[in-house]
C-alpha positions as CSV (number, residue, x, y, z in Angstrom):
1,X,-24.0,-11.7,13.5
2,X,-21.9,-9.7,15.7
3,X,-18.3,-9.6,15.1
4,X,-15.0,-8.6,16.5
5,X,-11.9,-8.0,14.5
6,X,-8.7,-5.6,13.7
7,X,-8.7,-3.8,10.4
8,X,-6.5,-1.7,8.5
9,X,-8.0,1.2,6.6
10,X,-8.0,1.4,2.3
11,X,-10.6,3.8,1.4
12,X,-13.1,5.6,2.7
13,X,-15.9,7.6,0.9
14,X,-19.1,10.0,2.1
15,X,-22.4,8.4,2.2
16,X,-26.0,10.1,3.3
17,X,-25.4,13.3,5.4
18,X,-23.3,11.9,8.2
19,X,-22.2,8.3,7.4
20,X,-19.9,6.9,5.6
21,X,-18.4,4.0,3.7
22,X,-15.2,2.7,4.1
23,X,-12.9,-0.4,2.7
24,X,-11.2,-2.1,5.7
25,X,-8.8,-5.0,5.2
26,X,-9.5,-7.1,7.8
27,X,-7.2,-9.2,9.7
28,X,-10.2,-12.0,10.6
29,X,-12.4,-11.7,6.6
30,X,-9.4,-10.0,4.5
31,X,-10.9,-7.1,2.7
32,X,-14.4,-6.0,3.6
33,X,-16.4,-2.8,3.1
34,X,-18.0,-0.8,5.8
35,X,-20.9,1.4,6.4
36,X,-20.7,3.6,9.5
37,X,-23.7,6.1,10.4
38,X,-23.1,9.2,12.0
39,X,-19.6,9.3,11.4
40,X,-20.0,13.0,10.5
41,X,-21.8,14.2,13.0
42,X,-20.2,15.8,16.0
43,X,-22.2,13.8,18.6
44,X,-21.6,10.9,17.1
45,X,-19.5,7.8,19.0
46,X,-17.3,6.7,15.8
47,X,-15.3,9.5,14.8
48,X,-14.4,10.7,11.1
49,X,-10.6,11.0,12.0
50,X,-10.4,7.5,12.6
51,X,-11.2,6.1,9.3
52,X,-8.0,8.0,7.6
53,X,-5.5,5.8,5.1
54,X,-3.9,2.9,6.5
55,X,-5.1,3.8,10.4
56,X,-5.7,0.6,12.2
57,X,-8.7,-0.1,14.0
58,X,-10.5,-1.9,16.0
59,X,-13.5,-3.0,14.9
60,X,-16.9,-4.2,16.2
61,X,-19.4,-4.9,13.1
62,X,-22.6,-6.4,12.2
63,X,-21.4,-9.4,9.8
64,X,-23.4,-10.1,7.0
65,X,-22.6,-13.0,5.4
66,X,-22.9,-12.7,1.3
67,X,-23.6,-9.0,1.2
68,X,-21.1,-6.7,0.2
69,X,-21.8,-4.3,2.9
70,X,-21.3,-4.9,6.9
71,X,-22.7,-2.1,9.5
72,X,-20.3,-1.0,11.9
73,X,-21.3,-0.8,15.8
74,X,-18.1,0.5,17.1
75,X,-14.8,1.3,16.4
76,X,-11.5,2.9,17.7
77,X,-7.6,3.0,16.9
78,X,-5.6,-0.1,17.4
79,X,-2.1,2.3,17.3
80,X,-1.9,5.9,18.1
81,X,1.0,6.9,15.7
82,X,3.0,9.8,16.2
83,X,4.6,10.3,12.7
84,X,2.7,8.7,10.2
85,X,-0.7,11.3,10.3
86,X,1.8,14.5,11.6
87,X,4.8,14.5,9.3
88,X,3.9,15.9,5.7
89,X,6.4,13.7,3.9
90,X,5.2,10.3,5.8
91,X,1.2,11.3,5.6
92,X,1.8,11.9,1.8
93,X,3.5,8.5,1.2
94,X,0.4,7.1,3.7
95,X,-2.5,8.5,1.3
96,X,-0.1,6.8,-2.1
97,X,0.2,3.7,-0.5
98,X,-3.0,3.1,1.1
99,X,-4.5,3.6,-2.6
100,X,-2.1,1.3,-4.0
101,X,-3.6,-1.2,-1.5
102,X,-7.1,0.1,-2.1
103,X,-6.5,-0.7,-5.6
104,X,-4.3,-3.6,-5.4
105,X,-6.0,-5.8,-2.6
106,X,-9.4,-7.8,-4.0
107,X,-12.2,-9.3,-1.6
108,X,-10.3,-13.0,-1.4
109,X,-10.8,-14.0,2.5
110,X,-8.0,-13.5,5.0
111,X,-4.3,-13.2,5.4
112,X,-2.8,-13.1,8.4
113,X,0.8,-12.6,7.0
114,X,0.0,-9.7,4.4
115,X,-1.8,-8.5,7.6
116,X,1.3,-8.5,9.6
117,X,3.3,-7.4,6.6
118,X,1.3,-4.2,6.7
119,X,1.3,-3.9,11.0
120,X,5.1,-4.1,10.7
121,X,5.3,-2.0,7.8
122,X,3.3,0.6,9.3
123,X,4.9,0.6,12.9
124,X,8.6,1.0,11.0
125,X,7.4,4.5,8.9
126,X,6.0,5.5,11.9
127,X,9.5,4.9,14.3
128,X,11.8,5.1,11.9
129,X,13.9,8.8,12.7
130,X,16.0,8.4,9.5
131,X,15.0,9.8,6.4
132,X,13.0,7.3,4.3
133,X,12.9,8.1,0.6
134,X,12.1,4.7,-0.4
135,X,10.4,3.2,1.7
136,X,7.2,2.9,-0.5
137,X,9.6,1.3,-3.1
138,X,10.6,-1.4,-0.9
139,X,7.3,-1.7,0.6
140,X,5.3,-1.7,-3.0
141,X,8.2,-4.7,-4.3
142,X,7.5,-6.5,-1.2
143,X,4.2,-6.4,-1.4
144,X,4.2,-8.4,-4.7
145,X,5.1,-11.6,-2.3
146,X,1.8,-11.3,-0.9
147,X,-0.4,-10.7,-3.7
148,X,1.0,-13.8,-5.6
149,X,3.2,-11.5,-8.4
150,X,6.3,-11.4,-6.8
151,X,9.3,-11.3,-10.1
152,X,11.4,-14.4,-10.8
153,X,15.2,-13.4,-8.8
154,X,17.1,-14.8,-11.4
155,X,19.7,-12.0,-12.3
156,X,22.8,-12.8,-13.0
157,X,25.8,-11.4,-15.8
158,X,24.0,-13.2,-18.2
159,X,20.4,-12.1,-17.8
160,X,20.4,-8.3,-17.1
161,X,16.9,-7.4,-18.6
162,X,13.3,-7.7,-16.4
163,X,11.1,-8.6,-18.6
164,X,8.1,-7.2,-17.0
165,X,5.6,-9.0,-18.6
166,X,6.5,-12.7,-17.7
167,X,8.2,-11.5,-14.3
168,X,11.6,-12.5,-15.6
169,X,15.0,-11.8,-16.0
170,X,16.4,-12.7,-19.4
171,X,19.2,-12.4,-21.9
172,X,17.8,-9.8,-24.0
173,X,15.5,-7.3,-24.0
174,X,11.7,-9.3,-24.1
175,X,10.1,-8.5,-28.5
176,X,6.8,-7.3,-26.7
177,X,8.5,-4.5,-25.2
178,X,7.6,-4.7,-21.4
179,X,10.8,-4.9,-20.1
180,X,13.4,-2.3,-17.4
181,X,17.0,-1.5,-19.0
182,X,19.9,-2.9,-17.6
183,X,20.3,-0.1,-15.1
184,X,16.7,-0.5,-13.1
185,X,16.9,-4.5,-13.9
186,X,19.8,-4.2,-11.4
187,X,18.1,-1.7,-8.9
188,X,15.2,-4.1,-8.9
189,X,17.2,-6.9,-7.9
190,X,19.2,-5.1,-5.1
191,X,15.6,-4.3,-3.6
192,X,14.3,-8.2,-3.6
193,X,17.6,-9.1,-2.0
194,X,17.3,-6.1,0.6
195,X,15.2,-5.9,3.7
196,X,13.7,-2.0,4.3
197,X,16.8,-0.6,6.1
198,X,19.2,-1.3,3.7
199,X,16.6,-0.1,1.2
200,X,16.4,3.0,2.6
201,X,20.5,3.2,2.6
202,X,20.5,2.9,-0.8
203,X,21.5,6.4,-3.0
204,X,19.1,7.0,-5.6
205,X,18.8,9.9,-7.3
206,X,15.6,11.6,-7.4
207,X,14.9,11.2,-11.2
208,X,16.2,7.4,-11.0
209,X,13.6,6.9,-7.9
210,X,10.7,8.4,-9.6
211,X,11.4,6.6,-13.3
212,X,12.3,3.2,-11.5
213,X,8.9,3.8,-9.7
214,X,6.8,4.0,-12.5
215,X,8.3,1.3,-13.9
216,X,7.4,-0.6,-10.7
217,X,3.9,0.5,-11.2
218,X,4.0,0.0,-14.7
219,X,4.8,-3.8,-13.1
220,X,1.7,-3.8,-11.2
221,X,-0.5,-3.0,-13.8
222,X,0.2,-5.3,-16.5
223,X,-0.4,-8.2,-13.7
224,X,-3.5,-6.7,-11.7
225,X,-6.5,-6.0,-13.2
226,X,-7.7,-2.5,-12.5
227,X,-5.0,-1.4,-11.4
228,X,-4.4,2.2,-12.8
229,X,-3.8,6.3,-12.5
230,X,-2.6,6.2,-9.3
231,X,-3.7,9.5,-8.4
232,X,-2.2,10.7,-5.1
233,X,1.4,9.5,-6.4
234,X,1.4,13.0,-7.9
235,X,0.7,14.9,-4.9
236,X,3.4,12.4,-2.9
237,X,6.1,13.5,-5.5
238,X,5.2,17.3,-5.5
239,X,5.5,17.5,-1.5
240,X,8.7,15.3,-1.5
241,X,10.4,17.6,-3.9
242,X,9.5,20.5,-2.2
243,X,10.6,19.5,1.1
244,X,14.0,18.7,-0.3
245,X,14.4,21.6,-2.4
């Protein structure tokens, strides 16, 4: 069956000698994978370039319902960004977060507000002229709301420890050991009670962002199975460093 949809790009591997396979989140199915033939090769209609992290597309694809794997017809960019695939900084924090999603978002039909969440997401890094150093922070906590993990906003003077386990904040530091100190219990909450400019107003050093990070990631993967060794965090972190050095 022939199908139309929008899609925003996860993942996208080699297959054959031209083709290749790639894992779309849909905005009609919700996460689907692709096969695309003659991707790689220069005559080719569909073009390689298209199919990098987080590009939106537009998609026309062969549905096959109850197989893991749909054949796409034809295919172009929804957006034509001007920052997000040009600026080193913004195309680093592009290839982390579009393998957070890879690894964060599971085959579970569609959802037109995480969908949206992403557009809006997307369309902000790429418009935004200020600097943005954390912007994947913000975007990886509000994310959580979406994938049904979203922690208890409870702080108060009284509970100052997350305890990261059962999503929490409580009295005392949790016995199992999961938990952020006082200082990055704190952070956390001024991030769920900020929307993503006043996020990236806030003044974090760069050792607090990149512990408080972890720990946010740390987060993720006690609640998401799978979800591990994010690898392109290091090169994100590397290129950051250097470009403020």
């Amino acid at each position: 069956m022939l199908e139309k949809t929008e899609g925003i790009v996860l993942h996208t591997i080699k297959y054959s000698d031209s083709g290749i396979i790639s894992h779309i989140f849909t905005k009609k199915y919700g996460r689907l994978s692709f096969m695309a033939k003659g991707v790689r090769n220069k005559k080719g209609m569909i073009r390689k370039a298209y199919f990098q992290p987080l590009q939106p597309l537009s998609i026309e694809f062969y549905y096959r319902e109850k197989k893991d794997l749909h054949i796409i017809k034809e295919a172009s960019p929804l957006f034509n960004y001007i920052n997000l695939h040009y600026d080193i900084r913004r195309n680093s924090m592009i290839l982390f977060l579009g393998e957070v999603l890879y690894k964060a978002l599971r085959p579970a039909g569609p959802d037109e507000k995480l969908y949206e969440f992403l557009i809006d997401s997307l369309d902000y890094l790429d418009n935004e002229s200020n600097l943005i150093p954390n912007f994947h922070i913000g975007f990886i906590i509000g994310l959580t709301k979406y994938l049904g993990i979203a922690p208890s906003n409870n702080y108060s003077t009284h509970l100052q420890y997350f305890d990261m386990q059962n999503g929490v904040y409580t009295a005392d530091p949790p016995l199992h050991g999961y938990y952020m100190g006082k200082e990055y219990s704190l952070l956390l909450n001024n991030f769920l009670e900020s929307n993503i400019t006043e996020c990236n107003n806030m003044h974090i050093s760069g050792s607090t962002r990149r512990d408080f990070l972890n720990d946010i990631l740390g987060f993720y993967s006690l609640h998401l199975p799978g979800f591990k060794n994010i690898k392109s965090l290091k090169i994100y972190s590397e290129i950051y460093n250097r470009s403020n050095a």
